[in-house]
C-alpha positions as CSV (number, residue, x, y, z in Angstrom):
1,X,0.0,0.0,0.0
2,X,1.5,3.5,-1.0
3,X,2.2,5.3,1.6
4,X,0.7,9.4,1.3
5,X,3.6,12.1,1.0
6,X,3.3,15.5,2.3
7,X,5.3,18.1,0.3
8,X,6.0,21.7,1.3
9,X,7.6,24.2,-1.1
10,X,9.1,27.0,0.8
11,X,9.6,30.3,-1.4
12,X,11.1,33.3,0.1
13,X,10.0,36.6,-1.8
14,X,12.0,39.8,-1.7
15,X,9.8,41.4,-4.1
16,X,11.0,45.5,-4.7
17,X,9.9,46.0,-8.1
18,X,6.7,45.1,-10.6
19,X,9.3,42.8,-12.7
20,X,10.1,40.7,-9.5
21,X,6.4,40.7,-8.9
22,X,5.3,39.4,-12.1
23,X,8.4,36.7,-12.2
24,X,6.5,36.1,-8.6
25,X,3.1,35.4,-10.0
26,X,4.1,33.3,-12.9
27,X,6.2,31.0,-10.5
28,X,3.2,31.0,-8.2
29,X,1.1,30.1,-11.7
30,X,3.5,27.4,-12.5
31,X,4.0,25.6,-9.0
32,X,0.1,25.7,-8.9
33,X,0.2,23.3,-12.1
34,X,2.4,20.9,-10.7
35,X,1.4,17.0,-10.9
36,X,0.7,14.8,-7.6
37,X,0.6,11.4,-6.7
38,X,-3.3,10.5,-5.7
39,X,-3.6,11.4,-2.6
40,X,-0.6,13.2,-1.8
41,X,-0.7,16.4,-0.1
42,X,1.2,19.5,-1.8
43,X,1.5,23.2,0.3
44,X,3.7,26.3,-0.7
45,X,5.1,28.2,2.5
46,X,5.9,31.7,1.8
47,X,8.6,33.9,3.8
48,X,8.1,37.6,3.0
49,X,11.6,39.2,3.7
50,X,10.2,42.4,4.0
51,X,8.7,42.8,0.2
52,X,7.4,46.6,-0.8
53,X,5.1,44.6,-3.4
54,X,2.8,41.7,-4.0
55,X,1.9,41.1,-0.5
56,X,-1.3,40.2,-1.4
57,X,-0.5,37.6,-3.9
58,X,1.8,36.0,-1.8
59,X,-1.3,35.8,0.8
60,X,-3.6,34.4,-0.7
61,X,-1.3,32.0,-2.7
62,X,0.4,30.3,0.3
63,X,-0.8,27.5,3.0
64,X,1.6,29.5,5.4
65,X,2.2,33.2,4.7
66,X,4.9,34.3,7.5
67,X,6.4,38.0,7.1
68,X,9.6,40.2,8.2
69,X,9.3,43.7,7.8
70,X,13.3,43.4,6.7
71,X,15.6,41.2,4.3
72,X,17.0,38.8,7.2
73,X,18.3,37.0,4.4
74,X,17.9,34.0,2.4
75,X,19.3,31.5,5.2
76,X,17.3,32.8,7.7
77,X,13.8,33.0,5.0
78,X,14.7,29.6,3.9
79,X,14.9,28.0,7.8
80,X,11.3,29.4,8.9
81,X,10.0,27.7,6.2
82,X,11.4,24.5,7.0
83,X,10.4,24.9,10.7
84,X,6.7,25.4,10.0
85,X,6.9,22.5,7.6
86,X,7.7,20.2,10.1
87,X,4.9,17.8,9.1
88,X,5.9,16.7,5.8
89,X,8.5,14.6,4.5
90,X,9.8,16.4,1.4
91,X,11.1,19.8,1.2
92,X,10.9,21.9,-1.8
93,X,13.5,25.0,-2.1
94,X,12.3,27.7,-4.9
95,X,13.5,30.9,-6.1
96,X,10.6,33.1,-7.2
97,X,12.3,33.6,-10.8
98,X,11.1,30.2,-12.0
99,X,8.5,27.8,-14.0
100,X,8.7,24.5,-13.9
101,X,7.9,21.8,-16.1
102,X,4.9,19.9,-14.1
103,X,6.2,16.5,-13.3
104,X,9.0,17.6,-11.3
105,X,7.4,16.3,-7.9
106,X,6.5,12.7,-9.3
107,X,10.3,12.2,-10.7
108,X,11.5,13.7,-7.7
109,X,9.6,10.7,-5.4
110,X,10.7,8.0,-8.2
111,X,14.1,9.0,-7.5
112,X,14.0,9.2,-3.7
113,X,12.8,5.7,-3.8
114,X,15.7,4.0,-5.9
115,X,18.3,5.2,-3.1
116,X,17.9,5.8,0.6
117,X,20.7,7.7,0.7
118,X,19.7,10.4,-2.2
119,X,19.3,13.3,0.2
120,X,18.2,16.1,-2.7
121,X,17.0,15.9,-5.9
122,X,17.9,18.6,-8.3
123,X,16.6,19.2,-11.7
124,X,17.7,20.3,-15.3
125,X,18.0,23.9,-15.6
126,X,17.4,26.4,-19.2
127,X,17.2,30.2,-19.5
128,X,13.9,31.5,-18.7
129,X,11.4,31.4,-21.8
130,X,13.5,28.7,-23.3
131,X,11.7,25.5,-24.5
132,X,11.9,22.4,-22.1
133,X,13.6,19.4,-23.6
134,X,13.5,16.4,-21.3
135,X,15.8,13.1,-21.1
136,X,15.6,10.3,-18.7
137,X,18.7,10.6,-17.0
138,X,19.6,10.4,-13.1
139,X,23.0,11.1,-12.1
140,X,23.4,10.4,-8.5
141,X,27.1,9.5,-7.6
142,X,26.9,11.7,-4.4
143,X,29.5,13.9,-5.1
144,X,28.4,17.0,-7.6
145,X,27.3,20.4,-6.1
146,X,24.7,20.5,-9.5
147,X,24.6,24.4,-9.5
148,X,21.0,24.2,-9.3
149,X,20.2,25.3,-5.8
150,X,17.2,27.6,-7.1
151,X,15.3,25.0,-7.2
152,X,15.1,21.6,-5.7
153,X,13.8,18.9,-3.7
154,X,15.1,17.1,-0.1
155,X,14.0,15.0,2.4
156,X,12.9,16.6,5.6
157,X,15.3,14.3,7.2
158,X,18.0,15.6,6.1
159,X,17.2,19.0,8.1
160,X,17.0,16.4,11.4
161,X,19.7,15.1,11.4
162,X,21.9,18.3,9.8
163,X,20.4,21.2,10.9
164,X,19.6,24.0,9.1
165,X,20.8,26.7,6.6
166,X,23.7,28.1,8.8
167,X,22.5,32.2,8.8
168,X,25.8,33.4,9.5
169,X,26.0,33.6,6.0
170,X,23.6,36.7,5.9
171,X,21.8,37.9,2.9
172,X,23.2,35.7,0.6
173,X,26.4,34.0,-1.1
174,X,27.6,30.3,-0.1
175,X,25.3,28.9,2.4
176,X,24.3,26.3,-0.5
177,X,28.2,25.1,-0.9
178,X,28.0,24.9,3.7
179,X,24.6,22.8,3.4
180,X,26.0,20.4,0.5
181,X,29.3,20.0,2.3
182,X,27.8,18.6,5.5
183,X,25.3,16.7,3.2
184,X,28.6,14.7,1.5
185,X,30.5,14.7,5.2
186,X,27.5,12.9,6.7
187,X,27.3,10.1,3.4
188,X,24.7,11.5,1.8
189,X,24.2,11.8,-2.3
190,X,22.7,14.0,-4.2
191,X,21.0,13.4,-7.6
192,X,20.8,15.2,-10.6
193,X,18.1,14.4,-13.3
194,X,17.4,16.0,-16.6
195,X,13.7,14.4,-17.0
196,X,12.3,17.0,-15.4
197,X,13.5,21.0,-15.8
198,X,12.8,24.5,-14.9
199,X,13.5,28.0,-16.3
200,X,15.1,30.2,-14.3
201,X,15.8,34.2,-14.7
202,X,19.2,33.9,-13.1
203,X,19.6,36.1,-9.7
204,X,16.9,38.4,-10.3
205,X,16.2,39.1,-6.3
206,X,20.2,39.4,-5.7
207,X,20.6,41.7,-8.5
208,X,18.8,44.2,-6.8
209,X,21.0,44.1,-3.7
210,X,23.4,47.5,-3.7
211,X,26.6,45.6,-6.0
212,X,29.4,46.7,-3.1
213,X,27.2,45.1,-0.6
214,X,26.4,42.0,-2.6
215,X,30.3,41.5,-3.3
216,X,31.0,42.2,0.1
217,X,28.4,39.4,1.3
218,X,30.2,37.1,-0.6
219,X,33.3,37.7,0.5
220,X,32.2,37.1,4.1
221,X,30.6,34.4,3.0
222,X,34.2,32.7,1.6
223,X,36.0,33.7,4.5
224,X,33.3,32.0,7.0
225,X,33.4,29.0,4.8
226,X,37.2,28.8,5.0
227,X,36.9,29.1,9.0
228,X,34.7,26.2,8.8
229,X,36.3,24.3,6.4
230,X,40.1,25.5,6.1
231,X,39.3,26.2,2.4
232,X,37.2,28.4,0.0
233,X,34.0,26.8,-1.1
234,X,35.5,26.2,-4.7
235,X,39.3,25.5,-3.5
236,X,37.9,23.1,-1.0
237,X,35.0,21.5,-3.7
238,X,37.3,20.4,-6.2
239,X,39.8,18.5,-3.7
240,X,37.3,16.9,-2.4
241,X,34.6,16.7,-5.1
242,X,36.1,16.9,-8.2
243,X,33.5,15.3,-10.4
244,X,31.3,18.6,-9.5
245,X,33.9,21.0,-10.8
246,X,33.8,19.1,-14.1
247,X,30.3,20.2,-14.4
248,X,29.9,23.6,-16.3
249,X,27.0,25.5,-15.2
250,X,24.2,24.1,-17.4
251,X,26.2,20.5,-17.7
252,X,23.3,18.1,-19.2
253,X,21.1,17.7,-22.1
């Protein structure tokens, strides 16, 4: 007997301008068309980090609508959604710059159950507006960072046993390389599939961060990583994970 799977996707939302907004509604649009199992229970959680715009959208499109009059970050948006979806057993991650193609959830769930060890499931990535051409590949040798952290799918568990995103990495810049690398130190894979796909309009919330900031961000972010570490996210990747640095950005058909 199957066994009923509780989803959330969490998408946090810095909206500060009508083009963000309407990137907002049509990934709102497209997660709304997505494809369940019968039976299977699918909620989106959003975290307002203090939008100007679209507040009302955002309401009345969510299960769980949860708001901070400030950016806190993406770290800090990203672990209140995953502590109000305590309930559910997968964990959806989403930019709000994205469609998806609608199967995404059911391939996810096929994958998950060929490996007890996949922790995340990550899917092919195109250009926004770009046609989506599927395969019916998995690549899951637990060792590639896929670059597609934008969006994706993990098991709840993962977050249990881990812990969260670590915040100290403030508004944004390397908390995905931290999460990933204590993902692979604990023994668990991710997998990387290319029959399912979203578009994505590359950093279109982070663009609108002040550019000396942003750069600065990241540079904390490298140096915090090294302190944890004793190597830069990329210096430290490729010794230890080389197969992922073999991976251009966009690596599959």
């Amino acid at each position: 007997m199957e066994v009923n799977i509780k989803t959330s996707i969490i998408l946090p939302c810095w909206i500060k301008n009508e083009e963000l907004y309407e990137l907002t509604v049509n990934t709102l649009n497209s997660l709304a068309e997505t494809a369940t199992p019968e039976g299977d229970e699918l909620e989106s959680i959003i975290i307002d980090n203090g939008s100007v715009e679209g507040i009302n959208v955002m309401f009345e499109n969510s299960a769980l609508y949860l708001r901070s009059q400030i950016n806190r970050g993406y770290s800090w948006a990203v672990n209140q959604g995953i502590k109000l979806a305590s309930e559910s057993e997968l964990v959806c991650l989403a930019n709000n710059d994205i469609k998806v193609t609608q199967n995404w959830l059911i391939t996810a769930q096929e994958i998950f159950k060929s490996d007890p060890r996949i922790g995340s499931v990550h899917f092919k990535m195109v250009e926004y507006n770009q046609p989506f051409v599927l395969g019916g590949n998995v690549w899951a040798t637990g060792k590639e960072r896929w670059c597609t952290s934008s969006f994706f799918v993990a098991r709840r568990q993962l977050f249990d046993e881990l812990g969260l995103y670590d915040e100290r990495y403030g508004l944004g810049g390397q908390e995905d390389y931290d999460f990933h690398k204590r993902m692979y130190m604990a023994g668990w894979k991710t997998a990387y599939t290319n029959a399912a796909a979203y578009q994505h309009k590359d950093s279109s919330t982070s663009n609108l961060r002040d550019p000396n900031e942003r750069t600065e961000s990241d540079k904390r972010g490298r140096e915090l990583f090294k302190k944890l570490y004793g190597e830069y996210p990329d210096v430290d990747f490729a010794k230890n994970f080389p197969k992922q640095m073999e991976a251009p950005w966009r690596p599959f058909p």
